[in-house]
N, C-alpha and C positions, 0 to 999 in steps of 0.2 A: 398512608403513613410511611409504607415501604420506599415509596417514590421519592416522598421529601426526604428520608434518609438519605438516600442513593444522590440525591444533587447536592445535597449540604455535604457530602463525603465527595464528591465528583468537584468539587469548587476549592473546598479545602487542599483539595491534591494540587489544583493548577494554581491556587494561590503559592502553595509552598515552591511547586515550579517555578512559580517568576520569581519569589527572592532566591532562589538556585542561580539561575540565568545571569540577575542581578549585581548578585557578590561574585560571581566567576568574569563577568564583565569589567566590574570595579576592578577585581585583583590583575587582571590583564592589561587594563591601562597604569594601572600605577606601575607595574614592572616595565612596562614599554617607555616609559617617563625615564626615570632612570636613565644614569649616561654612563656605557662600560669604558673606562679608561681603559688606551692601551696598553699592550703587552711593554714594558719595561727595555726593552731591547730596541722597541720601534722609538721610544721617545730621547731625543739627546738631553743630559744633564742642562738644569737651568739653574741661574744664581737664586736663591729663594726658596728652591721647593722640595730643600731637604733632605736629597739622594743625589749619589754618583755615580753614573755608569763609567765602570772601568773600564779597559781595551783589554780582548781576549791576550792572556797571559802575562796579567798584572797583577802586583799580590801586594798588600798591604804589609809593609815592615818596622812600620813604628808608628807611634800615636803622643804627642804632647797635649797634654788637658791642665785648661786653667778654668777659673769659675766660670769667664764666659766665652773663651775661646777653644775648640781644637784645632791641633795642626794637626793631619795623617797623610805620612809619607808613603809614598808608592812607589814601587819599583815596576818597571814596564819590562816587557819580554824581549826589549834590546838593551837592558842594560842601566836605561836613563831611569832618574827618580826622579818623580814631578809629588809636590806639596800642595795639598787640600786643606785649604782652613773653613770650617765650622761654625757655625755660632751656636751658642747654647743660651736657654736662658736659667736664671737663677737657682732653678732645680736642677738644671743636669740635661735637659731635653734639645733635640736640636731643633734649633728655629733656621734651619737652610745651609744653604753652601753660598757664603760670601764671594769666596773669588778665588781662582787658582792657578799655581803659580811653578813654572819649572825651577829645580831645584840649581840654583850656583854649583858650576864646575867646581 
């Protein structure tokens, strides 16, 4: 009676070990799946995807908002100001960077 204890508790253990094994297996492929974008800095601005990388010592100094357009004006770190237009859509959210454009002497 001692004996059959001893294996039905001896089985039970290595059963619980392989769903251990298991789900630590599953969770390592599904994180390995996953695609890490990169770092912000490595990717140049694209029309579409919603973000602009500025040039070191550019500083936003104004902003035009209509329901579905922004303008945001830039000032570069030589002086020049180049204009970012935006699209939004009807809440307020941005749906990309349209297309941008150096500002008129």
């Amino acid at each position: 009676m001692k004996a059959l204890k001893v294996i039905v508790v001896g089985m039970a253990v290595v059963l619980v070990a392989g769903f251990v094994a298991l789900f630590v297996t599953w969770q390592d492929r599904r994180v390995a799946r996953r695609e890490v974008p990169a770092p912000a800095a490595a990717r140049p601005p694209e029309a579409g995807d919603g973000r602009v990388v500025l040039p070191a010592g550019s500083r936003v100094v104004g902003v035009a908002s209509a329901e579905t357009m922004l303008d945001v004006l830039v000032e570069n770190g030589d002086g020049t100001r180049d204009v970012y237009q935006v699209a939004r859509d009807g809440g307020g959210a941005v749906q990309g960077v349209l297309r941008f454009r150096p500002e008129a002497p």
